[in-house]
TORKE-632686 format. One line per 8 residues: number of its first residue (from 0); for each residue x, y, z of N, C-alpha, C. Coordinates in steps of 0.001 Angstrom, whole numbers. Atoms other than C-alpha are relative to their C-alpha. Last residue first. Layout:
<pts>
NUM> X Y Z X Y Z X Y Z | ...;
</pts>
This chain:
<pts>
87> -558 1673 -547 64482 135236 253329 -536 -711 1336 | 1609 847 724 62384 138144 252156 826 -1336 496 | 926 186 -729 64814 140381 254336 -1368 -804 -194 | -390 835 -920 68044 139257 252320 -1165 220 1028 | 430 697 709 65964 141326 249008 582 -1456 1582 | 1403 180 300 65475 144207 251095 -218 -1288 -127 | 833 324 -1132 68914 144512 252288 -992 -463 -177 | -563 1573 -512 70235 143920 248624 -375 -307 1711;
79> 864 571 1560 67520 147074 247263 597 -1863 1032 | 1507 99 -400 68774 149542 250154 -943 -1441 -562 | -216 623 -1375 72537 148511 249217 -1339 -346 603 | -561 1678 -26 71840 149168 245469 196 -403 1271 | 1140 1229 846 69729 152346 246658 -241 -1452 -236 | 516 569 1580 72737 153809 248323 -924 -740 -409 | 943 -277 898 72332 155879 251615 -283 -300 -1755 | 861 -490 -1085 74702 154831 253765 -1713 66 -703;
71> 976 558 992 76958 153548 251157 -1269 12 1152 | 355 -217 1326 79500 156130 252116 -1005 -468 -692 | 969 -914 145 79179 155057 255687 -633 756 -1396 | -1267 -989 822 80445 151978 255390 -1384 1018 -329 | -1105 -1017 -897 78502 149932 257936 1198 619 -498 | 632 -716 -767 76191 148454 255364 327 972 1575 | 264 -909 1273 78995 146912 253074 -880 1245 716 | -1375 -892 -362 79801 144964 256349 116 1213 -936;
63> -15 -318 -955 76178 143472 255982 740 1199 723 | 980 -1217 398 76086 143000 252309 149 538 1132 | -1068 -1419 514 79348 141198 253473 -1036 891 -824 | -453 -1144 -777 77597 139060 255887 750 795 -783 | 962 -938 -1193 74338 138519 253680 908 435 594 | 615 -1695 314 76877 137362 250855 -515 609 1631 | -1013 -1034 -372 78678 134481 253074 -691 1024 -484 | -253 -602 -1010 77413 131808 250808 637 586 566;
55> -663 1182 -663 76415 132208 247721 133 60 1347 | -1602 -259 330 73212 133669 246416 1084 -858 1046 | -1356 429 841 70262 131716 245762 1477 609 204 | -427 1394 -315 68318 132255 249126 861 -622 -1623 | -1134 -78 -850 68543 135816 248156 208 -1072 607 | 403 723 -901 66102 135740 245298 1156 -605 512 | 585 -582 -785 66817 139025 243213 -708 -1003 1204 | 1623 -201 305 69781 137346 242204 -1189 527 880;
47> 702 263 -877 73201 138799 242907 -1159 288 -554 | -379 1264 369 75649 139685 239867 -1250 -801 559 | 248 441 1295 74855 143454 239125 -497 -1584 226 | 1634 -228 468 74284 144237 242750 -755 -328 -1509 | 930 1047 -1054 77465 142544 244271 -1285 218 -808 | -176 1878 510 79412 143829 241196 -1131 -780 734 | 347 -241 1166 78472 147912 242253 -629 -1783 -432 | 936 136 -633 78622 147053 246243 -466 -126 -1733;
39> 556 1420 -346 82042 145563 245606 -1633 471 -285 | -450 589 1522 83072 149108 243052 -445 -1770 1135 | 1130 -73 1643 81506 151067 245888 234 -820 -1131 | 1111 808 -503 82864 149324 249041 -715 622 -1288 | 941 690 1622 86404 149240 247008 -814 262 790 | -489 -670 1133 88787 150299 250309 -432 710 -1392 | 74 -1366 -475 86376 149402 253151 924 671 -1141 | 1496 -230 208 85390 145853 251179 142 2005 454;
31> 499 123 1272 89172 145072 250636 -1382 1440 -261 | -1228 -655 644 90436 146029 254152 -658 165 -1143 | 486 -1299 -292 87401 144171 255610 932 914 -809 | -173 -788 -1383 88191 141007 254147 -734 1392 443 | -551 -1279 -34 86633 138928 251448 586 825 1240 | -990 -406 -787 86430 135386 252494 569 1618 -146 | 351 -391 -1598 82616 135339 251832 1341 295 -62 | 288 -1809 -133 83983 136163 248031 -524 -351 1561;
23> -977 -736 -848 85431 132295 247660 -400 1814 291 | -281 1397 -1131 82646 130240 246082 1065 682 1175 | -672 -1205 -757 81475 133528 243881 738 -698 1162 | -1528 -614 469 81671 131329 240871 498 859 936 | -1255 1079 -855 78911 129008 242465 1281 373 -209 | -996 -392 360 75748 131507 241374 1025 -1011 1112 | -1376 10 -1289 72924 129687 242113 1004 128 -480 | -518 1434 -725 70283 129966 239260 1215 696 546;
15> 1307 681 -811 67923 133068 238204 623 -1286 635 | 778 1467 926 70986 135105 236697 -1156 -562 1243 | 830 915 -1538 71894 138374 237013 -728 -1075 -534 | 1516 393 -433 73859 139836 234020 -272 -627 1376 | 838 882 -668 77342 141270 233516 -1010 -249 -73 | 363 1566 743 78764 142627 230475 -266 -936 905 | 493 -14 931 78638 146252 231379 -63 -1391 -516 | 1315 -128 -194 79725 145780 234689 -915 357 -1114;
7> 897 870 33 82727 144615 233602 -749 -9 345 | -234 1213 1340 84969 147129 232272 -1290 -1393 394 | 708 -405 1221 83952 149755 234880 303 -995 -722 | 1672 65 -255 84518 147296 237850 -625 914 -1273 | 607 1396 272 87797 146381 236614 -1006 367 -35 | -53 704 964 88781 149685 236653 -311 -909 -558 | 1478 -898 709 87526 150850 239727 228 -696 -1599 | 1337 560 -7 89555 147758 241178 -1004 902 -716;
</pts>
């Protein structure tokens, strides 16, 4: 996964309409998210618009689960996707 995540975070954008490609990412597991939580939290922050009633559903709980990994305790991009699920 780091791999992926360098290769394509350079050619992502954030878009202003409802992302529908992430249709299956609520089912992420825990396993996944505690393995990767930097290379998810990376994608989550590229992809996810800054108006959190567009993203899909399920984000909020895996920004959520993202937020009980301690590593991302103190990341910015995490600080930034709380923020933006508290204007909701």
């Amino acid at each position: 996964m780091p791999e992926i995540t360098a290769a394509a975070l350079p050619v992502i954008e954030t878009t202003a309409e409802p992302i529908d490609g992430l249709r299956l990412v609520h089912r992420a597991d825990d396993v996944g998210i505690s393995r990767f939580p930097v290379e998810h939290l990376a994608l989550f922050y590229a992809l996810l618009s800054e108006d959190a009633q567009l993203w899909p559903w399920g984000m909020p709980q895996l920004v959520e689960k993202l937020a009980r990994v301690a590593l991302l305790k103190n990341d910015p991009r995490l600080t930034e996707l709380r923020r933006r699920l508290a204007r909701i």
